[in-house]
C-alpha positions as CSV (number, residue, x, y, z in Angstrom):
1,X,-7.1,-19.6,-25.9
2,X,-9.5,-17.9,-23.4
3,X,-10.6,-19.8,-20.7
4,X,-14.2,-20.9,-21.0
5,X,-16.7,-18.4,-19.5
6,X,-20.1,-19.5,-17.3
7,X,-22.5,-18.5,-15.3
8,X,-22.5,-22.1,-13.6
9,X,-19.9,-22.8,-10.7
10,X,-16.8,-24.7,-11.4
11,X,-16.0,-27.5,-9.2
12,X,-12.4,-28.1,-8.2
13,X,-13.0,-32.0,-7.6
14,X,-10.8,-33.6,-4.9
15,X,-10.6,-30.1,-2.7
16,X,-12.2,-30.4,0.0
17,X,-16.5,-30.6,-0.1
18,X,-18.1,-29.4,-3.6
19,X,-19.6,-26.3,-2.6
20,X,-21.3,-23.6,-5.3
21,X,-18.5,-21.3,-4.5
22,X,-16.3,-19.7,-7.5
23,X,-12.6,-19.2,-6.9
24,X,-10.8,-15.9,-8.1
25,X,-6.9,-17.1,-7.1
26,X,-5.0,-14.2,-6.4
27,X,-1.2,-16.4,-6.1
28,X,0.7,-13.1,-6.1
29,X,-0.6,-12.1,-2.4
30,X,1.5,-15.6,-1.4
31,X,4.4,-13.2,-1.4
32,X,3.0,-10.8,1.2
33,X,1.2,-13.5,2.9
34,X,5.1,-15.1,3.6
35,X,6.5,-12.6,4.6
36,X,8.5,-11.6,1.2
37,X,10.8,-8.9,1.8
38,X,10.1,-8.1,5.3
39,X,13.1,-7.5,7.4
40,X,15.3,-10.3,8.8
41,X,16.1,-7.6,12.0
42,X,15.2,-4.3,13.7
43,X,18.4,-2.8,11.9
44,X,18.6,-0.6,9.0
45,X,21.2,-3.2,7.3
46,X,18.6,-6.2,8.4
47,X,17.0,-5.7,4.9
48,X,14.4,-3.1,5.6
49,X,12.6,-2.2,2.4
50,X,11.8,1.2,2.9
51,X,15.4,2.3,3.6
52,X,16.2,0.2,0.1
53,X,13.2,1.5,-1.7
54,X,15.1,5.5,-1.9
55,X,18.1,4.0,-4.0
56,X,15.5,3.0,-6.6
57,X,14.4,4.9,-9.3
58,X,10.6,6.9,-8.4
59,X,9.2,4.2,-11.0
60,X,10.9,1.3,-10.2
61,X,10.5,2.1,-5.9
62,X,7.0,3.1,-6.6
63,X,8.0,6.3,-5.4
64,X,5.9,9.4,-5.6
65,X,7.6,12.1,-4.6
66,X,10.1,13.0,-2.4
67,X,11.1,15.5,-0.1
68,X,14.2,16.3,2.3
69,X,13.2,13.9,5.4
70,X,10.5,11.8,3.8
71,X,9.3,10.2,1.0
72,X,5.5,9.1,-0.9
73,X,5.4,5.5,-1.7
74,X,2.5,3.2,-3.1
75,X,1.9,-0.1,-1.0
76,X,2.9,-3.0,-2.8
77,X,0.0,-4.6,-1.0
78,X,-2.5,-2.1,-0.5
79,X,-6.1,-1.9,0.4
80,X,-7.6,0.2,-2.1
81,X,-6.5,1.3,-5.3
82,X,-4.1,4.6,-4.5
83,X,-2.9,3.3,-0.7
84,X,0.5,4.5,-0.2
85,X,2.4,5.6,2.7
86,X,4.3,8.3,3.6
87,X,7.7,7.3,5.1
88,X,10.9,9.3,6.6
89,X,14.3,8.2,5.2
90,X,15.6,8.0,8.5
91,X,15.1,4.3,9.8
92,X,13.0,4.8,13.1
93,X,10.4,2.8,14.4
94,X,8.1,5.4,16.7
95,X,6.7,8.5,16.6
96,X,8.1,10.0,19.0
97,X,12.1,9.4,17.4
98,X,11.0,12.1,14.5
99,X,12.4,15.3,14.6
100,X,10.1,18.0,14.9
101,X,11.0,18.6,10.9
102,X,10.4,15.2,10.2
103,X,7.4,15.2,11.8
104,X,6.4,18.9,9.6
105,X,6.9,16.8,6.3
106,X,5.5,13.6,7.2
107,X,2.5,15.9,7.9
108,X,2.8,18.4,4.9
109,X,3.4,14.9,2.8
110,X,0.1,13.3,4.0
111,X,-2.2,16.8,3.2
112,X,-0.2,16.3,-0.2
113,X,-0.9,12.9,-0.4
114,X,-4.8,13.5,0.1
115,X,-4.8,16.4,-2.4
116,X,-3.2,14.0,-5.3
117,X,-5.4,11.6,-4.6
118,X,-8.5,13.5,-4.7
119,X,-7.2,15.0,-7.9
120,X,-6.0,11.8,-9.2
121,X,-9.0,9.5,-8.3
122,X,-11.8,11.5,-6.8
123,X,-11.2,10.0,-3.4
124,X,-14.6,10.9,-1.0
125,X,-12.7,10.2,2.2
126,X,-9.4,8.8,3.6
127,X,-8.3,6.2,6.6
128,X,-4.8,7.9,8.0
129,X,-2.9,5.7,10.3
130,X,0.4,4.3,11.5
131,X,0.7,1.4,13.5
132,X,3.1,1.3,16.3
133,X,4.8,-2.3,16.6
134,X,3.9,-5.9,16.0
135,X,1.1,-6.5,18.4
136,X,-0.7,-3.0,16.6
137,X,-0.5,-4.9,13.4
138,X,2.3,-2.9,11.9
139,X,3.7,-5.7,8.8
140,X,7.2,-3.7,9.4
141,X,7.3,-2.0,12.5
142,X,10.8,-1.6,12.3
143,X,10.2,1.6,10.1
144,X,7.8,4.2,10.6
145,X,5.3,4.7,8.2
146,X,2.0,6.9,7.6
147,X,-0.9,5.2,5.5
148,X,-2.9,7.3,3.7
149,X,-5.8,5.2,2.0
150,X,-8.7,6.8,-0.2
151,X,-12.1,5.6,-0.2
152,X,-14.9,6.0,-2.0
153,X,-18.8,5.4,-1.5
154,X,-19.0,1.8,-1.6
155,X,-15.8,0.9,-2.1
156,X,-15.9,-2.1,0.5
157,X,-18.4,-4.7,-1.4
158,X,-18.3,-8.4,-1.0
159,X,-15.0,-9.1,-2.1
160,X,-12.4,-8.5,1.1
161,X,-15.7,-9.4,3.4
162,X,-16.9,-12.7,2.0
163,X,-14.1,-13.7,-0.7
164,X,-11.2,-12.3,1.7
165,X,-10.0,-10.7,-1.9
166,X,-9.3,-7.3,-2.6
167,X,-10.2,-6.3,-6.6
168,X,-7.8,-3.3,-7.6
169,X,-8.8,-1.7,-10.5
170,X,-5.0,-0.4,-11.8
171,X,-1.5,-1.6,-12.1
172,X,0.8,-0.2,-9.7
173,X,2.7,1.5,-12.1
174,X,-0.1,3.7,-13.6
175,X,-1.4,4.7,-10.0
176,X,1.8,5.9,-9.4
177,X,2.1,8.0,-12.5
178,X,-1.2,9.7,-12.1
179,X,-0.2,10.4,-8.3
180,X,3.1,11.9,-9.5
181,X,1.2,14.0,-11.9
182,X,-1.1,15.0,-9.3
183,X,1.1,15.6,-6.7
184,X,1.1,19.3,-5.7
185,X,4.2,21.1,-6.8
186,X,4.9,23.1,-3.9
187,X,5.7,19.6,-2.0
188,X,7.2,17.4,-5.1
């Protein structure tokens, strides 16, 4: 049965003051918010996901392509729909440990990345970033990662701001087929 729909608030009674706020639960981001398969060390072998993620198959790993020092791979968390990262193989945590033909494909793999995702999506711009360590908010600083997140003309609304909630409009799975698709063949 469909759950009722109104207009008029629902009060959860016995949390906390009634206010004329609506609640959209979002229990799956508990995962991420616990720390759910971060690693246990700075170690390869401590239970880092992106060295496991490689042994998957592209659809189970999220994987989008990949290439001969690095790989595309959709954030399981991500801030907009298409947000994936670009990550070596090689478990490193800075920068400056790539190789300078690491450092090449991470590169060709993020002007990929933005050309499937403009293909894919439209994207009107992009935020490219890595974060170096901990304290520069990096959730697994023990391996290096590029982010490469599209945005789109009002894309931020009130959601993240006022109702700390991010709305993604696509599973996982189909964003990463479309992105596969789109993903220029010189680089797949």
């Amino acid at each position: 049965m469909l759950a009722r729909m109104t207009s008029e608030p629902e009060q959860q009674i016995g949390v906390g003051t009634p206010d004329a706020f609506q609640r959209l639960w979002t229990p799956h981001r508990m995962a991420y918010i616990q720390g759910e398969n971060k690693p246990t060390g700075p170690g390869a072998g401590d239970g880092c996901p992106f060295c496991s993620i490689p042994e998957k198959s592209d659809e189970d790993g999220l994987i989008i392509a990949r290439g001969a020092s690095v790989y595309a791979v959709l954030n399981l968390y991500p801030y907009t729909g298409g947000h994936l990262m670009v990550v070596p193989f090689r478990h490193i945590a800075d920068y400056t440990e790539l190789t300078a033909e690491e450092t090449i494909e991470l590169a060709e793999y993020t002007k990929a990345a933005m050309t499937a995702l403009r293909t894919a999506s439209g994207a009107h711009g992009f935020n490219i970033g890595m974060n170096q360590g901990t304290v520069a908010g990096a959730g697994i600083a023990a391996h290096l990662h590029q982010h490469v997140v599209p945005r789109w003309g009002g894309d931020t609304n009130f959601m993240p701001v006022i109702g700390r909630t991010k709305v993604l409009p696509q599973l996982l799975a189909d964003t990463r087929q479309l992105l596969a698709d789109a993903w220029p063949k010189a680089q797949a």
